[in-house]
C-alpha positions in Angstrom: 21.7 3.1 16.7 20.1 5.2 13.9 22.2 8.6 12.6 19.6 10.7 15.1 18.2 13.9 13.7 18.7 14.9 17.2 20.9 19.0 17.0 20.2 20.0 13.3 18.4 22.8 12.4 14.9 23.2 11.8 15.2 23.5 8.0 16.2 21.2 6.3 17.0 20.9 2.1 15.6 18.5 0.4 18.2 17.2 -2.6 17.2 16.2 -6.2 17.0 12.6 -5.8 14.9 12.7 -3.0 12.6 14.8 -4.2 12.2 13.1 -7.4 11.7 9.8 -5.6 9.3 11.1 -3.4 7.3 12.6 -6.7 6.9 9.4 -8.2 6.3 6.1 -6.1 3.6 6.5 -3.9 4.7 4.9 -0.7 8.8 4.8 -0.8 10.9 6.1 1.6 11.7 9.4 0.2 7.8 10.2 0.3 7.8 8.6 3.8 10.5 10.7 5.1 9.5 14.1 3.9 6.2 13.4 5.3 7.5 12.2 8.5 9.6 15.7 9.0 6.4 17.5 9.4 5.3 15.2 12.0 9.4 15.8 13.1 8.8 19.6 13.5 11.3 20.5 10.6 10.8 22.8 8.0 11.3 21.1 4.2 13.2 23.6 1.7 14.4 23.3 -2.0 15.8 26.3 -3.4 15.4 27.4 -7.4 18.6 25.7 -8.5 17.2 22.0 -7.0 14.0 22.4 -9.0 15.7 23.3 -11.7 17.8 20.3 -12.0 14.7 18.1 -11.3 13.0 19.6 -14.3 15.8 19.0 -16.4 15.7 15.2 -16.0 12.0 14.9 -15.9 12.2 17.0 -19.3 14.8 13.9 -20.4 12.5 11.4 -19.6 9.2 12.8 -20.7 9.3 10.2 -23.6 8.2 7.1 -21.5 5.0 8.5 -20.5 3.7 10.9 -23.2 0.3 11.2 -22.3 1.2 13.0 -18.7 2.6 16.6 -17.9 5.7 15.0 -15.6 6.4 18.6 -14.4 2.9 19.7 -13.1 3.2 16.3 -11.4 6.4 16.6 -9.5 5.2 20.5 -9.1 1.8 19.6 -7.8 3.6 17.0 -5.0 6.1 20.2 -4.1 3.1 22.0 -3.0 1.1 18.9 -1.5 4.3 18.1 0.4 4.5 21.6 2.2 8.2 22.1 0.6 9.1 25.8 0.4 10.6 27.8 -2.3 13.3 29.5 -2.1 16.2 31.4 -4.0 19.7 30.6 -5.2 22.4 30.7 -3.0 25.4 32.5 -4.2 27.8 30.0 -5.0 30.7 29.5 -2.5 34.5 28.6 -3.7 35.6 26.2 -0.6 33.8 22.7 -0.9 34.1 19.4 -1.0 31.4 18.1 -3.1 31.3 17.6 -7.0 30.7 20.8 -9.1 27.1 19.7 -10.1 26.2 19.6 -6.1 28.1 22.8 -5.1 24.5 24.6 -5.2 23.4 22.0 -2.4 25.9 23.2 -0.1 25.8 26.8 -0.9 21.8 26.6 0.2 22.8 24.5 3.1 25.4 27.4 4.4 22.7 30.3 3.2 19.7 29.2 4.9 20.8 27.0 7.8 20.2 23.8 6.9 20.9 20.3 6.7 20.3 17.8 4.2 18.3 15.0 3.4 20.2 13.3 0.4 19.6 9.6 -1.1 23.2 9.9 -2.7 25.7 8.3 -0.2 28.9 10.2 -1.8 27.3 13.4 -1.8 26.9 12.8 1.9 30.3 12.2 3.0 32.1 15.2 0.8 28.8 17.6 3.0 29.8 15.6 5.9 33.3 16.6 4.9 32.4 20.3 4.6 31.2 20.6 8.0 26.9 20.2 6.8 24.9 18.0 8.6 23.1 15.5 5.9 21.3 12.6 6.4 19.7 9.6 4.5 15.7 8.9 3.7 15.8 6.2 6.0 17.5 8.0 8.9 14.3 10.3 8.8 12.1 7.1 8.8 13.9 5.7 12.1 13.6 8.5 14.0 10.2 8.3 13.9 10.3 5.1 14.1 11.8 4.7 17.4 10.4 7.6 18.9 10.3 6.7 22.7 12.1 4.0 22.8 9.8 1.8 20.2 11.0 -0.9 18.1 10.4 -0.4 14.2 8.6 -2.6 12.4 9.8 -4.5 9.1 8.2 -2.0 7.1 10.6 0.8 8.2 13.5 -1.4 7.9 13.0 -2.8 4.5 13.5 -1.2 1.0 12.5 -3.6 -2.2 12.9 -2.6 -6.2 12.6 -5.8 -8.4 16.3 -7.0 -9.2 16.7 -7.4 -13.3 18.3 -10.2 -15.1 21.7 -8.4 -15.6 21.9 -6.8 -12.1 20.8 -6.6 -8.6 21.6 -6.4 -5.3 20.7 -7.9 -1.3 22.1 -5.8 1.3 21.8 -5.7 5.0 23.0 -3.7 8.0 22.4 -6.4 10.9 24.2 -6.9 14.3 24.5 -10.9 14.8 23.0 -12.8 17.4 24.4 -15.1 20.9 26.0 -17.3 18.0 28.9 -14.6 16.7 31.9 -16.1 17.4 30.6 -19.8 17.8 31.6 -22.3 15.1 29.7 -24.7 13.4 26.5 -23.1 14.8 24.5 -23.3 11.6 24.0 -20.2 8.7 22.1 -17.2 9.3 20.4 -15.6 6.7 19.9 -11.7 6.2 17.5 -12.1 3.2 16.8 -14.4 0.4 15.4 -13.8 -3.4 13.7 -16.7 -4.9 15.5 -16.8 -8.4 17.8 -14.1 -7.6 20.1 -15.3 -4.5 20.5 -15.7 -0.8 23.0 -13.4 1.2 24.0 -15.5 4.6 26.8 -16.0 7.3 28.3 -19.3 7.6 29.2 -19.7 10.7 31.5 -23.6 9.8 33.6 -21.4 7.7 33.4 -17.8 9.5 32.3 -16.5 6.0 29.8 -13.9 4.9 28.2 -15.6 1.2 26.4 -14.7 -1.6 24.9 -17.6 -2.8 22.9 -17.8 -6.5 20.1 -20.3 -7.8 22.6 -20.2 -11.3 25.0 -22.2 -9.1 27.3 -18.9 -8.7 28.5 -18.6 -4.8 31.3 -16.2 -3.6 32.5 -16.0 0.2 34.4 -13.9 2.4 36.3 -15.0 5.2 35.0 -12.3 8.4 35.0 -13.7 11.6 32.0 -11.9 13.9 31.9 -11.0 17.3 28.8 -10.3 19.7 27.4 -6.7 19.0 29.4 -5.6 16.8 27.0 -4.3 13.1 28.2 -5.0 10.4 27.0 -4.2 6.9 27.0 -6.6 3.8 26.4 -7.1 0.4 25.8 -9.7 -2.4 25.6 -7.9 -5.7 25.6 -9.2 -9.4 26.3 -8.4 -12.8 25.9 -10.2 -15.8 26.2 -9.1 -18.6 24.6 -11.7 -21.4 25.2 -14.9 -22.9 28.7 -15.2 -23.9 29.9 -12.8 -21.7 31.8 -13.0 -18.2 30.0 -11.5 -16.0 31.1 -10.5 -12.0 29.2 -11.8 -8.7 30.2 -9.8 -5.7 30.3 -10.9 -1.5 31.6 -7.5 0.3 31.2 -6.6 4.0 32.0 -4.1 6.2 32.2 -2.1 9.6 32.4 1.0 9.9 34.1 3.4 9.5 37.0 2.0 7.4 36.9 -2.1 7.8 36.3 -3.7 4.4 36.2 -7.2 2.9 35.5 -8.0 -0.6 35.5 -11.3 -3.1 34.0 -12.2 -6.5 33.9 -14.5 -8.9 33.4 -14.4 -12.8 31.0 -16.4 -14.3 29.3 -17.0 -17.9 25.7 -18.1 -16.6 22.7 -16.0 -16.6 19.3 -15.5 -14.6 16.7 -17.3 -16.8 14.1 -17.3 -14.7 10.6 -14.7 -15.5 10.1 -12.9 -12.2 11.9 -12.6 -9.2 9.8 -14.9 -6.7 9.2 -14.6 -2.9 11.8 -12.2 -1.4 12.5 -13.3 2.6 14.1 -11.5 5.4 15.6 -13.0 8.4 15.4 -16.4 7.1 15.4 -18.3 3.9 12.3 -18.6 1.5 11.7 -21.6 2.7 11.7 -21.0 6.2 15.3 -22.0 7.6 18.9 -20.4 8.6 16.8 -17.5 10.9 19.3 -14.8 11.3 18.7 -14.9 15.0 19.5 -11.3 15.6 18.9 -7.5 15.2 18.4 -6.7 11.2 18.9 -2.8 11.1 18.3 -2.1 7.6 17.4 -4.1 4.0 17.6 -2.9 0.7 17.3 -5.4 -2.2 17.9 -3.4 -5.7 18.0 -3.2 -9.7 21.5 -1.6 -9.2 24.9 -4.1 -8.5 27.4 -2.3 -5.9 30.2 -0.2 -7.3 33.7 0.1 -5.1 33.3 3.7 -4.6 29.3 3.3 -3.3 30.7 0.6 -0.8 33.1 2.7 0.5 30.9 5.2 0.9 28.3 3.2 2.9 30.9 2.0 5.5 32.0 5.8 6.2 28.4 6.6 6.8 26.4 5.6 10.3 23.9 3.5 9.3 24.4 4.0 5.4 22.7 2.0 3.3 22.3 2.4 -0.7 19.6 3.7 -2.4 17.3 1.2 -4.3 16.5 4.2 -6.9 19.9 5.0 -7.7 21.3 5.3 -11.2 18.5 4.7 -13.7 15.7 3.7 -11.7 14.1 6.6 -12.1 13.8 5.8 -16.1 11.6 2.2 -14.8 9.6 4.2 -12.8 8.4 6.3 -15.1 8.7 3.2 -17.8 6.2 2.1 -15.1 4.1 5.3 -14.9 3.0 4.9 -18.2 2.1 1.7 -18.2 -0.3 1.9 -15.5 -1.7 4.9 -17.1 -2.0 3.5 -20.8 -5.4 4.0 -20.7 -7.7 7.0 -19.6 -8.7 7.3 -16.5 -7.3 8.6 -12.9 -3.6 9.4 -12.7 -2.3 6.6 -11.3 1.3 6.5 -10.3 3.1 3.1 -8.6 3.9 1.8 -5.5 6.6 0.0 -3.6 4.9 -2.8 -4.5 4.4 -2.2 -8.3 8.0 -1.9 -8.8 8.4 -5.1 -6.7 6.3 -7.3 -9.4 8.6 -6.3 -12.3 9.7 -8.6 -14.1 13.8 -9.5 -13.8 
């Protein structure tokens, strides 16, 4: 199941990447989750240090959309969202996170609460420290399957366009009857018209990452009935000329990981990413034919230290707005807002329609 809410205090802190999510696409799952803990009966909470940090990269950004005041618009959403105020903690000496997060923790100890963070290794060194954190989506769920409901594919799935040079399909999914059957068929977790198709093969016992550019890479896992696994097909290529790396990894957690790759010196040539499928190929084969707990297809490929990160965390999953898709958000604030009229600032499904 879902890493419950269920024991952590009523306030909870609200870190930077979250919050700047949340300011800028419409209908993600960082604004989705802070709106959900109001419904949740917890109390959202930045403290001055948080903001601060916020305004510092919106500040570094401002140059993609000129014409708009990025800090009265991520102010204006603090106030809208019902997220309160509140001082700097004194720093404490004893922690396990980075030096640039030691603020989080010291709010977290100061005003009893836990954490809603979209950065998976920040979450494991709070975890370490004894702090109750949790992910965006582990808000979403628990909602979600309040009373015993299912959740819809709208909770489970998380889409930024993929680029040219890099992407990513991942899935947390728990397999069906057929785990541990041969020869059964494939079962696909989701597929990306021009971009790839991430499947078991169940001839082979092998989890594989399978490109339109004629690119696959395989991992031998053999599956058994209920167990979840996560996985991941992730790609980066860097240009013509150059090698770049397609990646197959999978994993239980807490600890079990497989990986493979392959280099290769093709590219994506293809416009736009196409029809994105879930549960079955685009064209309507290979049904997964079991429980699909989570999907995120990203911009970002999947570093070794992320994947190990993920697997150490109940239900982790990365986050599709990691590294610099803040900057293509607000690349894509501006162009929607190129001419005068209403603020306008994008959805899910904006960022979807990108181009690669």
């Amino acid at each position: 199941m879902h890493n419950s809410l269920r024991g952590l205090p009523k306030r909870v802190l609200i870190d930077t990447n979250v919050l700047l999510d949340a300011a800028f696409v419409t209908n993600g799952a960082a604004r989705r989750s802070l709106a959900l803990l109001h419904q949740l009966e917890y109390s959202p909470v930045i403290d001055e240090m948080i903001e601060l940090e916020a305004l510092r990269r919106l500040d570094e950004l401002k140059a993609f959309c000129p014409a708009l005041d990025l800090g009265k618009i991520f102010s204006d959403h603090i106030n809208a969202a019902g997220i309160l105020r509140l001082p700097p903690a004194m720093p404490i000496s004893k922690t396990s996170v980075r030096a640039h997060d030691v603020h989080v923790v010291s709010a977290a100890h100061r005003y009893d609460a836990w954490v809603v963070t979209g950065d998976v290794d920040l979450n494991v060194r709070l975890c370490t420290d004894g702090i109750g954190v949790r992910l965006p989506f582990d808000v979403i769920m628990e909602a979600a399957t309040a009373d015993g409901a299912d959740p819809d594919l709208n909770d489970i799935i998380r889409v930024v366009a993929p680029t040219r040079q890099s992407g990513m399909l991942f899935g947390r999914v728990i397999a069906g009857h057929w785990a541990g059957m041969k020869s059964v068929g494939s079962f696909t977790v989701c597929d990306v018209e021009n971009v790839g198709r991430l499947f078991y093969d169940t001839q082979t016992e092998e989890w594989a990452f399978e490109m339109p550019i004629g690119v696959s890479v395989r991992v031998k896992c053999p599956l058994q009935v209920n167990e979840q696994w996560a996985v991941c097909g992730s790609y980066k290529l860097p240009g013509p000329g150059k090698e770049g790396l397609v990646f197959i990894r999978a994993g239980m957690h807490p600890s079990t990981r497989c990986t493979a790759s392959k280099r290769t010196l093709k590219n994506i040539t293809s416009p736009s990413a196409g029809i994105s499928s879930y549960g079955h190929s685009v064209n309507n084969h290979d049904h997964w034919n079991g429980h699909l707990r989570s999907v995120v297809i990203g911009p970002q490929g999947m570093s070794s230290n992320t994947w190990k990160n993920i697997i150490k965390i109940p239900e982790g999953a990365p986050n599709p707005y990691d590294n610099d898709m803040l900057t293509r958000v607000l690349e894509r604030v501006g162009s929607l807002n190129s001419l005068p009229g209403l603020l306008r600032l994008p959805t899910e499904q904006d960022l979807r329609n990108l181009d690669l």
